[in-house]
VEXKEBA-46433 format. One record per residue: residue number from 1; chain; x negated, y, z of N, C-alpha, C, O in turn; residue in three letters. Coordinates in steps of 0.02 Angstrom, whole numbers, padded with zeros to 5 digits. Layout:
REM residues N
<r><resi>NUM</resi><chain>A</chain><n_x>X</n_x><n_y>Y</n_y><n_z>Z</n_z><ca_x>X</ca_x><ca_y>Y</ca_y><ca_z>Z</ca_z><c_x>X</c_x><c_y>Y</c_y><c_z>Z</c_z><o_x>X</o_x><o_y>Y</o_y><o_z>Z</o_z><resn>ALA</resn></r>
...
***
This chain:
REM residues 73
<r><resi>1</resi><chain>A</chain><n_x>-05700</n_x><n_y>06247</n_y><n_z>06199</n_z><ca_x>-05652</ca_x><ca_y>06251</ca_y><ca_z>06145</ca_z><c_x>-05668</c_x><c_y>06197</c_y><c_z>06095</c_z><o_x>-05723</o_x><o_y>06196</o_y><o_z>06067</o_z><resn>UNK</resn></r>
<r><resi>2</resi><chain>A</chain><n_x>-05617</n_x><n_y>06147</n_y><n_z>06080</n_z><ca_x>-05632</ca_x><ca_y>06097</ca_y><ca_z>06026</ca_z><c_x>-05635</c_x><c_y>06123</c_y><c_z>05963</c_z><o_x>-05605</o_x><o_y>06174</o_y><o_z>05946</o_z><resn>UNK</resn></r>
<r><resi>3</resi><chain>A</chain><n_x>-05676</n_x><n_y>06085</n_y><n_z>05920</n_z><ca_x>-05664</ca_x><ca_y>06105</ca_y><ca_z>05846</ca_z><c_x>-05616</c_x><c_y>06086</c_y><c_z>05802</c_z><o_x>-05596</o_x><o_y>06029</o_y><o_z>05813</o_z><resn>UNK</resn></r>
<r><resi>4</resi><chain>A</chain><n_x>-05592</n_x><n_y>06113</n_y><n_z>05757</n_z><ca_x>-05562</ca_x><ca_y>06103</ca_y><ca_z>05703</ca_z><c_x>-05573</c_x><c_y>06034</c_y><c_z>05664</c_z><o_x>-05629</o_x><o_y>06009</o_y><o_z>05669</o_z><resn>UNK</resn></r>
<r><resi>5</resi><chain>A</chain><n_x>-05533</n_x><n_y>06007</n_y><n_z>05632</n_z><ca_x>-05529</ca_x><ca_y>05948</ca_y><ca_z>05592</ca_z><c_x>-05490</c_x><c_y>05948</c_y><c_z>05536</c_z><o_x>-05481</o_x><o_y>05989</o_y><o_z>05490</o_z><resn>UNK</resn></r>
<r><resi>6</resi><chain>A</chain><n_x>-05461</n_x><n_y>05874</n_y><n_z>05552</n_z><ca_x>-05385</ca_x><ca_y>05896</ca_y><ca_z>05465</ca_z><c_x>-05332</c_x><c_y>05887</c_y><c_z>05499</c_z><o_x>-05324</o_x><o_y>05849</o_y><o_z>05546</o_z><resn>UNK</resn></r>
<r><resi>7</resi><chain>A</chain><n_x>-05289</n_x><n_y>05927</n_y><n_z>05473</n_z><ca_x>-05229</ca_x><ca_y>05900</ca_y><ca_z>05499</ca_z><c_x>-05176</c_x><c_y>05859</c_y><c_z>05433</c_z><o_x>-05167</o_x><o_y>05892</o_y><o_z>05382</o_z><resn>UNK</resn></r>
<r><resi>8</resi><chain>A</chain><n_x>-05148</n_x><n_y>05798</n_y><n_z>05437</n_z><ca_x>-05128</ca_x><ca_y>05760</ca_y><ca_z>05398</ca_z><c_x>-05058</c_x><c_y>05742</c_y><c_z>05431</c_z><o_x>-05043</o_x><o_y>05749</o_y><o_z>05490</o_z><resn>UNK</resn></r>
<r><resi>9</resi><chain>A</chain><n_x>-05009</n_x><n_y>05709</n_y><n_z>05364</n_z><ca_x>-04929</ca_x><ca_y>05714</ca_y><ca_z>05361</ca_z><c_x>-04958</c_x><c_y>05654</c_y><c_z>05329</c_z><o_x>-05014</o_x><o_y>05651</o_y><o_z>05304</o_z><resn>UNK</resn></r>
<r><resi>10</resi><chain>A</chain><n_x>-04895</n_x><n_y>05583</n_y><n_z>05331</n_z><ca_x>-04889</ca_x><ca_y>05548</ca_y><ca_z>05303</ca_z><c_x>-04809</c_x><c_y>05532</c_y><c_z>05280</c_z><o_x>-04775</o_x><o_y>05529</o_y><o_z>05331</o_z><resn>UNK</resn></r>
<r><resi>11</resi><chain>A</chain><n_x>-04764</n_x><n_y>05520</n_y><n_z>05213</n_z><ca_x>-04702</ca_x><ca_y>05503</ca_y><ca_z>05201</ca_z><c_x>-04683</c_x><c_y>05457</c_y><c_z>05161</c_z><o_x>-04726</o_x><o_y>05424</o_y><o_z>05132</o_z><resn>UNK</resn></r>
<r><resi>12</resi><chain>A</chain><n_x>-04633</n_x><n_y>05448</n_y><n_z>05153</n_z><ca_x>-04625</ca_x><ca_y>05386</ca_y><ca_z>05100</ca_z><c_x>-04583</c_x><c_y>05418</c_y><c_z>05041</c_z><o_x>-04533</o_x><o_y>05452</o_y><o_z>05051</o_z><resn>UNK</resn></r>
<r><resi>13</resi><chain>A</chain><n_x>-04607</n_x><n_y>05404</n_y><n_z>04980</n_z><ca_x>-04581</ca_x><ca_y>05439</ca_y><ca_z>04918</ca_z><c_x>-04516</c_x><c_y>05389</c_y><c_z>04899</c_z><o_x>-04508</o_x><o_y>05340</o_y><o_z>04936</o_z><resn>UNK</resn></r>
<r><resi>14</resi><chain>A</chain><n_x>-04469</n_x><n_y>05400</n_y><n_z>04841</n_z><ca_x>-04428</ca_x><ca_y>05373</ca_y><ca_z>04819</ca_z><c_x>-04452</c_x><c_y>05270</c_y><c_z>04805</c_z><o_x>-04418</o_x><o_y>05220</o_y><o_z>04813</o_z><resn>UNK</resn></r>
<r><resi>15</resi><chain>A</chain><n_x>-04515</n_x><n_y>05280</n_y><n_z>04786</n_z><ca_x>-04518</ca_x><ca_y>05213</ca_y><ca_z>04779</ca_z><c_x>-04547</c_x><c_y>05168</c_y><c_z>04838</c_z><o_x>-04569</o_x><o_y>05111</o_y><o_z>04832</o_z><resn>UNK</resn></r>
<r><resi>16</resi><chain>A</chain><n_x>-04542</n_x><n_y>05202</n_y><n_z>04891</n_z><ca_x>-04560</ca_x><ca_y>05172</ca_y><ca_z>04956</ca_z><c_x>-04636</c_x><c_y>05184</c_y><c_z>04973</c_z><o_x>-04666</o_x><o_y>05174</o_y><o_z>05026</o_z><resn>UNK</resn></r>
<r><resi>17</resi><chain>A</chain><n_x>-04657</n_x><n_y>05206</n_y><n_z>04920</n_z><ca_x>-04728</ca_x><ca_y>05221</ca_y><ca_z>04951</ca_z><c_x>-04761</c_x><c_y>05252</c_y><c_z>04977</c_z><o_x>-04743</o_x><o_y>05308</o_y><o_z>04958</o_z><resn>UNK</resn></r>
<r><resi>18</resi><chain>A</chain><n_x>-04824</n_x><n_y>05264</n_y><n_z>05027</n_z><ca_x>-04843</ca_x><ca_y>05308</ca_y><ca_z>05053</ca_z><c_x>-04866</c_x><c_y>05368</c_y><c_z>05031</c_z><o_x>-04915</o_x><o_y>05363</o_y><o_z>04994</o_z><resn>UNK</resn></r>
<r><resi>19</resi><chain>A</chain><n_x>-04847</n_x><n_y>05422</n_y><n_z>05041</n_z><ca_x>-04890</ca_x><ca_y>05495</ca_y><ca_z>05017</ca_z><c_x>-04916</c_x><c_y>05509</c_y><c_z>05075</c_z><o_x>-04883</o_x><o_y>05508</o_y><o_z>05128</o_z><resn>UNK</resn></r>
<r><resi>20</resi><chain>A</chain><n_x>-04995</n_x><n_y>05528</n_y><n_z>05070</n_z><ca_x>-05021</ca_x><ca_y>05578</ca_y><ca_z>05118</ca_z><c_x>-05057</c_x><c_y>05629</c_y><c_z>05100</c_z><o_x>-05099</o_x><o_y>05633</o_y><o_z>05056</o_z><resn>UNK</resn></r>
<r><resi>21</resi><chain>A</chain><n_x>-05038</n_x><n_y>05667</n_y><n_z>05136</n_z><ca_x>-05051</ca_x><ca_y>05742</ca_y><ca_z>05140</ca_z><c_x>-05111</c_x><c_y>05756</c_y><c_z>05211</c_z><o_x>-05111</o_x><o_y>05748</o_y><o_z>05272</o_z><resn>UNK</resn></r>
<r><resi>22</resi><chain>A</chain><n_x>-05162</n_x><n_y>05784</n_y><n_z>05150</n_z><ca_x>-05217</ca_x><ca_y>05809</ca_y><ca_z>05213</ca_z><c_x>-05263</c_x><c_y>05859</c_y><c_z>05220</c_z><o_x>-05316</o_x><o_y>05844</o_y><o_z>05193</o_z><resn>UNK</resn></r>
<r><resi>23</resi><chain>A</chain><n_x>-05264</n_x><n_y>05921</n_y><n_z>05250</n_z><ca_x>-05290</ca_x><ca_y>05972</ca_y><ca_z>05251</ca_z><c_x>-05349</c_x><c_y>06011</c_y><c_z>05290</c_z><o_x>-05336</o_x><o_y>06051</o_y><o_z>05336</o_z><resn>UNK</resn></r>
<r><resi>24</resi><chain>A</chain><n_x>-05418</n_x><n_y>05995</n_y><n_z>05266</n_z><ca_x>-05481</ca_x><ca_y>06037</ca_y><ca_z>05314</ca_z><c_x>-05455</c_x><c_y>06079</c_y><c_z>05337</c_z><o_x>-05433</o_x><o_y>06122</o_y><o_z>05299</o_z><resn>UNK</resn></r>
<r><resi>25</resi><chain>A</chain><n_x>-05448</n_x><n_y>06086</n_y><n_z>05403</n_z><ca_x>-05451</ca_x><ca_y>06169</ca_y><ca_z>05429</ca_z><c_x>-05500</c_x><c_y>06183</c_y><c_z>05454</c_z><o_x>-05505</o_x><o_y>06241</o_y><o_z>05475</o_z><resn>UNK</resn></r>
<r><resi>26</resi><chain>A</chain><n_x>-05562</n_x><n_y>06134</n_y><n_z>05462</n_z><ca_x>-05626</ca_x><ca_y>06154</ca_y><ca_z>05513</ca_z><c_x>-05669</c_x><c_y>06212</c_y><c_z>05448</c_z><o_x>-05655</o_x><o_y>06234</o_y><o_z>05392</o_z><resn>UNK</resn></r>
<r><resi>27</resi><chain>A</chain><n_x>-05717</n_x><n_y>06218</n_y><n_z>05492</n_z><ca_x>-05783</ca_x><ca_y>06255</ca_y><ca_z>05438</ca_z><c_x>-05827</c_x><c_y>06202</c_y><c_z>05425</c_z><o_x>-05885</o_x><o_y>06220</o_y><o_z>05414</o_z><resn>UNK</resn></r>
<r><resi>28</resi><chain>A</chain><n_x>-05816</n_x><n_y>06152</n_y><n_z>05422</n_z><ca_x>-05865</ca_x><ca_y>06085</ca_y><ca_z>05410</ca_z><c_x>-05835</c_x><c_y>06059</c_y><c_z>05347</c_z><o_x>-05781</o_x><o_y>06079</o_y><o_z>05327</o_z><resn>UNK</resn></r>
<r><resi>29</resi><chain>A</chain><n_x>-05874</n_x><n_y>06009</n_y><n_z>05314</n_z><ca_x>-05862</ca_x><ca_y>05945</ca_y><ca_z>05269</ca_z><c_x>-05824</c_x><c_y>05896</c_y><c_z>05333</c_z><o_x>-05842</o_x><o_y>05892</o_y><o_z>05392</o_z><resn>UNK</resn></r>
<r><resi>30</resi><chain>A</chain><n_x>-05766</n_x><n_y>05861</n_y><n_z>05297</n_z><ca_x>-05745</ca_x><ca_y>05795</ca_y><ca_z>05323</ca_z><c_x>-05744</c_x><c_y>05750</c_y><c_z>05288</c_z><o_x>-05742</o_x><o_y>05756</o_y><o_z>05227</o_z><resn>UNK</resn></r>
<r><resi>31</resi><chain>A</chain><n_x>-05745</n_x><n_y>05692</n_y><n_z>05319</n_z><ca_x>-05762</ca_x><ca_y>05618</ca_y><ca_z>05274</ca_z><c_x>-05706</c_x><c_y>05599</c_y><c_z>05290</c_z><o_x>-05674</o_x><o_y>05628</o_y><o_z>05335</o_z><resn>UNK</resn></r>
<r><resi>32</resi><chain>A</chain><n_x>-05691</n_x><n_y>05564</n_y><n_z>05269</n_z><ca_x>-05620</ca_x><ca_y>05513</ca_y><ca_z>05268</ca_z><c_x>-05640</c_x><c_y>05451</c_y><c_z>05243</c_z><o_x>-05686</o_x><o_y>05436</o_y><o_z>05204</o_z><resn>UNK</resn></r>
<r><resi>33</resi><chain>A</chain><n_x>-05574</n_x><n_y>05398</n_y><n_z>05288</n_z><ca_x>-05571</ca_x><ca_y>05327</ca_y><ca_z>05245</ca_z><c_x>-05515</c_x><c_y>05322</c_y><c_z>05263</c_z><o_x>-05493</o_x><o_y>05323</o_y><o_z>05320</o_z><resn>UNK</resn></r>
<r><resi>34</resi><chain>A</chain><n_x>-05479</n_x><n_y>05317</n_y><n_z>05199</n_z><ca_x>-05399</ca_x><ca_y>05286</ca_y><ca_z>05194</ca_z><c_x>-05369</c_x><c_y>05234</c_y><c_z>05185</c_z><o_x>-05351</o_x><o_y>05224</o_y><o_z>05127</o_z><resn>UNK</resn></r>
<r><resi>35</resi><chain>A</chain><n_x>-05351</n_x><n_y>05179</n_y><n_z>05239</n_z><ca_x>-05336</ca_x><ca_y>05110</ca_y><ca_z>05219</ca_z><c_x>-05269</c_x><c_y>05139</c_y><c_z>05240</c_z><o_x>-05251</o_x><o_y>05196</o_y><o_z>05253</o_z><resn>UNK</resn></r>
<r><resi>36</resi><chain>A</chain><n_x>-05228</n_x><n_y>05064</n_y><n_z>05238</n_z><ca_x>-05155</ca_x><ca_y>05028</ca_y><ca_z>05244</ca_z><c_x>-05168</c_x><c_y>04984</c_y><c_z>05318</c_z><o_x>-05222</o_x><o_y>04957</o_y><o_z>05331</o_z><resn>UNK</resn></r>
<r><resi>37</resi><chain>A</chain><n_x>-05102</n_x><n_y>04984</n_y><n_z>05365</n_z><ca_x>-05135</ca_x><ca_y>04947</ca_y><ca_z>05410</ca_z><c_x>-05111</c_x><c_y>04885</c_y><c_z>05372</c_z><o_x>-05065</o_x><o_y>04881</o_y><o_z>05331</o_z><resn>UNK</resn></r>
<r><resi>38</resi><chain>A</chain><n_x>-05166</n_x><n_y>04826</n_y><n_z>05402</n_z><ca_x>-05170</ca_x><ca_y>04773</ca_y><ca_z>05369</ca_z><c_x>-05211</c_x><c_y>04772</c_y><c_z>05311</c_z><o_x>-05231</o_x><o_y>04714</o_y><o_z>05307</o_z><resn>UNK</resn></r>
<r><resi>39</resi><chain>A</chain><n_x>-05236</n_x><n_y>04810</n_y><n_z>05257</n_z><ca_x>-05226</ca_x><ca_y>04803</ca_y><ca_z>05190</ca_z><c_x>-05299</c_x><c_y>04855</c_y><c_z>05182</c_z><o_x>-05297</o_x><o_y>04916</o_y><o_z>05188</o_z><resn>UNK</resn></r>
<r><resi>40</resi><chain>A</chain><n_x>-05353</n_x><n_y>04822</n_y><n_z>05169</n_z><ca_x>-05410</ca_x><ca_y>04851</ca_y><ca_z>05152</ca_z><c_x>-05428</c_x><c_y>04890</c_y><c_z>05065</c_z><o_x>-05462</o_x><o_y>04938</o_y><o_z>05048</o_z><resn>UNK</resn></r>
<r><resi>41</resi><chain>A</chain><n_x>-05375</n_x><n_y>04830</n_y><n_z>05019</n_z><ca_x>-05388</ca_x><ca_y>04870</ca_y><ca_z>04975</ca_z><c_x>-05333</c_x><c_y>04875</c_y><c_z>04931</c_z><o_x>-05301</o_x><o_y>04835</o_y><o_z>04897</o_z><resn>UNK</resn></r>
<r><resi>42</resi><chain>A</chain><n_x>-05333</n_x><n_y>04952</n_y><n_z>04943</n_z><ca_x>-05293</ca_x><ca_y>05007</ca_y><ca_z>04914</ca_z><c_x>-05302</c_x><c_y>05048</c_y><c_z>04868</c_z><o_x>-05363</o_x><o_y>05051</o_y><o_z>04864</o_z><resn>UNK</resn></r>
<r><resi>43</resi><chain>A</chain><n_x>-05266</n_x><n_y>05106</n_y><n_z>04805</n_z><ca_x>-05245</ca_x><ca_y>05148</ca_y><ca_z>04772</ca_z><c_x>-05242</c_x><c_y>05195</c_y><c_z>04792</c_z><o_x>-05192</o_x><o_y>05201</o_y><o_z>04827</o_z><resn>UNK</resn></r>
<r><resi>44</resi><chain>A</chain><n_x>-05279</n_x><n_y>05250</n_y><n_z>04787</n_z><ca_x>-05268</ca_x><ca_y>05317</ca_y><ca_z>04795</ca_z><c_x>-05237</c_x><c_y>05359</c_y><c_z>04730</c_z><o_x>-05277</o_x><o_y>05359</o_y><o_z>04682</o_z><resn>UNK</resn></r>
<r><resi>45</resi><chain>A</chain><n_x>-05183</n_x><n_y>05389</n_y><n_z>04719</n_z><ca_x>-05148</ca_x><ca_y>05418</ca_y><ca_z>04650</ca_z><c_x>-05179</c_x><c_y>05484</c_y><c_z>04666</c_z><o_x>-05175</o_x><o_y>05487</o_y><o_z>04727</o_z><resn>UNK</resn></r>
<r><resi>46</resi><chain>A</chain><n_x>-05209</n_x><n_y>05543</n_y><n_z>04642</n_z><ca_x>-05196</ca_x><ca_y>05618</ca_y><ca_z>04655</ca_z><c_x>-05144</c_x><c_y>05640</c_y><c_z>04607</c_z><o_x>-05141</o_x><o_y>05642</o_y><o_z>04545</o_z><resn>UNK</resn></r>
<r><resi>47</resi><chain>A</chain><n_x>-05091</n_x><n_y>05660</n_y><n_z>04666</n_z><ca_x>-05009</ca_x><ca_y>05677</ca_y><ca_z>04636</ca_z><c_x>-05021</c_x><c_y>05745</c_y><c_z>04635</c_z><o_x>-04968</o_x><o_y>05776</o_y><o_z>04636</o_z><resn>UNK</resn></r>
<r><resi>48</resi><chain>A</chain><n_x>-05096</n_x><n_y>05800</n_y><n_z>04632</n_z><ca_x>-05119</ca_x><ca_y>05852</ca_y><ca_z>04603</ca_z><c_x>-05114</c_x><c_y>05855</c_y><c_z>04544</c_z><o_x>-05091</o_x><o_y>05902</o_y><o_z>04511</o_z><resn>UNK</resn></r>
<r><resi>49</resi><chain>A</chain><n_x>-05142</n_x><n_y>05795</n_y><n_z>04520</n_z><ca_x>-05182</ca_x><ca_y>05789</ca_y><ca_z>04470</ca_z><c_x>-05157</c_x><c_y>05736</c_y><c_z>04412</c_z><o_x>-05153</o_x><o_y>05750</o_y><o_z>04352</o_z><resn>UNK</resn></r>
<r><resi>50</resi><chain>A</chain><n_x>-05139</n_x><n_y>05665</n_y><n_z>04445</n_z><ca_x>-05108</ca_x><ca_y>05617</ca_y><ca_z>04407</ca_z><c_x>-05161</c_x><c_y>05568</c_y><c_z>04409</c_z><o_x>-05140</o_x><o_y>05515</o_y><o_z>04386</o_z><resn>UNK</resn></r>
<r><resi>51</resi><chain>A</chain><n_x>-05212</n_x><n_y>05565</n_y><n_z>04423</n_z><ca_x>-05253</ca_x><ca_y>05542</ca_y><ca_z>04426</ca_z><c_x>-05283</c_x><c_y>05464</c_y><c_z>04493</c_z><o_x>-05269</o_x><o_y>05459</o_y><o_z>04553</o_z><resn>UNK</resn></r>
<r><resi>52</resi><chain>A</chain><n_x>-05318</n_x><n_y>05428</n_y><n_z>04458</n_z><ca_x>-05333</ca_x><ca_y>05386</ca_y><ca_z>04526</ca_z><c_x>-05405</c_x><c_y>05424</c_y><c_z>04554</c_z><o_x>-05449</o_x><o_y>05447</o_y><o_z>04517</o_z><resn>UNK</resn></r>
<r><resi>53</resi><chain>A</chain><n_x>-05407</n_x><n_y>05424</n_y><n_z>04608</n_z><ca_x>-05445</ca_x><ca_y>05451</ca_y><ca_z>04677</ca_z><c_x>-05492</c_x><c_y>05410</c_y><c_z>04716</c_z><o_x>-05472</o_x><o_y>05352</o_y><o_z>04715</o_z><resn>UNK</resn></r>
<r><resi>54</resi><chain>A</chain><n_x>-05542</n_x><n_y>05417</n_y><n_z>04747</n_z><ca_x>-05571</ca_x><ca_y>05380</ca_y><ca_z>04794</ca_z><c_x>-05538</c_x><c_y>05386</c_y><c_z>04852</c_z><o_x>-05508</o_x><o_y>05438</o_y><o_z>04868</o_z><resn>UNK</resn></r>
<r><resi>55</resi><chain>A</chain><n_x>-05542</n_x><n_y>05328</n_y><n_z>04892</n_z><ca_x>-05505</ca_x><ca_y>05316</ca_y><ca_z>04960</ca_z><c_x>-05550</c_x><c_y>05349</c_y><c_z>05028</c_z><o_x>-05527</o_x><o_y>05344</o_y><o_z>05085</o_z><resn>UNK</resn></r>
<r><resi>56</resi><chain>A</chain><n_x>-05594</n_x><n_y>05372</n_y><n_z>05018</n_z><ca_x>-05644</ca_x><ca_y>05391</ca_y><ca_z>05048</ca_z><c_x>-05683</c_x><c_y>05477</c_y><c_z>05027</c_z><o_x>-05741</o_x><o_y>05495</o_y><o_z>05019</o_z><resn>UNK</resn></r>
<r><resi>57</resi><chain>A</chain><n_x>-05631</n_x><n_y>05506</n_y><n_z>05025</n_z><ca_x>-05651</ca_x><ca_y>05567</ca_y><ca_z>04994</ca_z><c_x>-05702</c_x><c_y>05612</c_y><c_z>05039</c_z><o_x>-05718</o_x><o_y>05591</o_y><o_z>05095</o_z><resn>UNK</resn></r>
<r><resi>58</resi><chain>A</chain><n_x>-05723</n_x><n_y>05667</n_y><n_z>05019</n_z><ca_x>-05760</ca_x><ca_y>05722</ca_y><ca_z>05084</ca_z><c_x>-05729</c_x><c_y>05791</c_y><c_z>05097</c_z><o_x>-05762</o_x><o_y>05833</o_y><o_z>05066</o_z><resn>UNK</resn></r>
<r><resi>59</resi><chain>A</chain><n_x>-05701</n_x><n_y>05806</n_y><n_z>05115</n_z><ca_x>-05666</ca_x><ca_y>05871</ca_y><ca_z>05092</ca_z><c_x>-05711</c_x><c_y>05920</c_y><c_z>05127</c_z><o_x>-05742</o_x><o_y>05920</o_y><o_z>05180</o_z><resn>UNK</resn></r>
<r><resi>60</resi><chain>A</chain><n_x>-05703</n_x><n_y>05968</n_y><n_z>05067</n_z><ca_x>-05734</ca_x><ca_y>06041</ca_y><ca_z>05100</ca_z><c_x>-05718</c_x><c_y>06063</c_y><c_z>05140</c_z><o_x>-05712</o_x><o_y>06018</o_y><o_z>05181</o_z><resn>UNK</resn></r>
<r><resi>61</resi><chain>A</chain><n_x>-05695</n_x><n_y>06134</n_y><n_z>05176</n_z><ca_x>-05664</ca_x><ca_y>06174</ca_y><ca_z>05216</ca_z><c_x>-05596</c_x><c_y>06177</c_y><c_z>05172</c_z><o_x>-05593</o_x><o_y>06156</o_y><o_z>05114</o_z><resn>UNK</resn></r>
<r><resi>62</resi><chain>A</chain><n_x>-05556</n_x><n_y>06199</n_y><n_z>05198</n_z><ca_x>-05471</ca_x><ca_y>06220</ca_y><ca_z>05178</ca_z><c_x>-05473</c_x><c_y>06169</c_y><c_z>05102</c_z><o_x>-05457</o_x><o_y>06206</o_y><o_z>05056</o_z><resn>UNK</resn></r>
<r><resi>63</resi><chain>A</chain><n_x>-05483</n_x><n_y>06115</n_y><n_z>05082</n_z><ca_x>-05489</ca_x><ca_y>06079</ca_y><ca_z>05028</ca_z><c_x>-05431</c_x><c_y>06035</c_y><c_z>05058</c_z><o_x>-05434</o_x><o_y>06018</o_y><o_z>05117</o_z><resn>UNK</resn></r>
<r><resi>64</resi><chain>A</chain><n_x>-05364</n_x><n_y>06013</n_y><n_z>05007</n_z><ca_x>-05322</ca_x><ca_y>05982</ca_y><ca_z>05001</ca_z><c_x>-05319</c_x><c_y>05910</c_y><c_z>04961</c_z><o_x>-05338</o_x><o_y>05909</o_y><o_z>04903</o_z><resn>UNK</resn></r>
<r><resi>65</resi><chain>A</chain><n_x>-05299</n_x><n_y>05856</n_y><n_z>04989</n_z><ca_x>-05297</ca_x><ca_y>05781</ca_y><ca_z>04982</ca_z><c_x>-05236</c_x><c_y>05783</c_y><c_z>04979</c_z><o_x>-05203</o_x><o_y>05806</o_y><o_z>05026</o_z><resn>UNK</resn></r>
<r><resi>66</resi><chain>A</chain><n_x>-05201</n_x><n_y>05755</n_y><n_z>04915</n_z><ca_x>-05126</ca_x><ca_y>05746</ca_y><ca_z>04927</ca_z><c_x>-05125</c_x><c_y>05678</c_y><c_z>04874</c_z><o_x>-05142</o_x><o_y>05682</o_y><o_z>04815</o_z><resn>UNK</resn></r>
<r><resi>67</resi><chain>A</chain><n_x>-05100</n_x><n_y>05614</n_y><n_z>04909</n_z><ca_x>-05122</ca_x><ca_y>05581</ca_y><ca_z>04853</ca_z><c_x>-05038</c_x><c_y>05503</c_y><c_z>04875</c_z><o_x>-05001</o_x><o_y>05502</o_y><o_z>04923</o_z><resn>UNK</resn></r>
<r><resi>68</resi><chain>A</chain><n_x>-05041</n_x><n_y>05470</n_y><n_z>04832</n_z><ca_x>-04992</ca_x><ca_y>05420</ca_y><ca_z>04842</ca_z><c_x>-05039</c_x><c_y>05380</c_y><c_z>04851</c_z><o_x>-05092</o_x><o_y>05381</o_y><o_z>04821</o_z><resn>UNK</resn></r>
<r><resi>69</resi><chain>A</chain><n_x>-05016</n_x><n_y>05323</n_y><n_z>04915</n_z><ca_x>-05068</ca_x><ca_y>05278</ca_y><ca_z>04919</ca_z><c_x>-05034</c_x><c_y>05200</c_y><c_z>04910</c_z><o_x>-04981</o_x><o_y>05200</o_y><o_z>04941</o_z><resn>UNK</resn></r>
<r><resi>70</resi><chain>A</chain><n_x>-05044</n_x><n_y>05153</n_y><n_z>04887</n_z><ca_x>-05024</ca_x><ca_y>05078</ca_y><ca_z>04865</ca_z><c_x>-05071</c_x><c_y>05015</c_y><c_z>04870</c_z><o_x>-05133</o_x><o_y>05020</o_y><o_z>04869</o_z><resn>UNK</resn></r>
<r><resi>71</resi><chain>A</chain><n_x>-05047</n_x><n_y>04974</n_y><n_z>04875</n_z><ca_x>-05084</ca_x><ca_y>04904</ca_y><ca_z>04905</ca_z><c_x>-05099</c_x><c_y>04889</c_y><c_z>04805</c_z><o_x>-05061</o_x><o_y>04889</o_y><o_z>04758</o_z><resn>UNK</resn></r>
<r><resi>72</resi><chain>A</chain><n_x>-05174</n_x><n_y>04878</n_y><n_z>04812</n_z><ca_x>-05191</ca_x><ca_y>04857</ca_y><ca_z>04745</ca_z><c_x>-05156</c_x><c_y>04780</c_y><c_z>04721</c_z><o_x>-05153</o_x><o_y>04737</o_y><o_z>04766</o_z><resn>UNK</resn></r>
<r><resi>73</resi><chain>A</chain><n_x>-05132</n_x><n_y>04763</n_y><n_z>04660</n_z><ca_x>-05096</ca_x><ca_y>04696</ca_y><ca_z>04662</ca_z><c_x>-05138</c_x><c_y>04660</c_y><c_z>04613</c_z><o_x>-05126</o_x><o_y>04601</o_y><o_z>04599</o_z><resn>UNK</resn></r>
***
């Protein structure tokens, strides 16, 4: 039986940009790294929160990532 991971949604908001949505379901910590293809460095928004985010978060168990992501200019 495999284990659990995240399961993640990606969409494009009114201003064309990416939102992703990402959710632990395992019983572990997950690490993440969130690029752009092409595009190493990026903006993480938390549209939780309002806030800017690390692109590289850890999430707990059932811990939610929901963030707008943008090519830094």
């Amino acid at each position: 039986m495999g284990t659990k991971g995240c399961i993640w949604r990606v969409v494009k908001n009114k201003k064309g940009n990416n939102v992703l949505s990402v959710v632990n379901v395992g019983k572990s910590e997950a690490s993440l790294k969130i690029t752009l293809k092409g595009n190493q460095n990026i903006v993480c928004k938390d549209l939780l929160k309002g806030i800017r985010t690390t692109s590289n978060p850890v999430l707990k168990p059932y811990e939610v990532y929901f963030v707008e992501v943008t090519s830094k200019k």
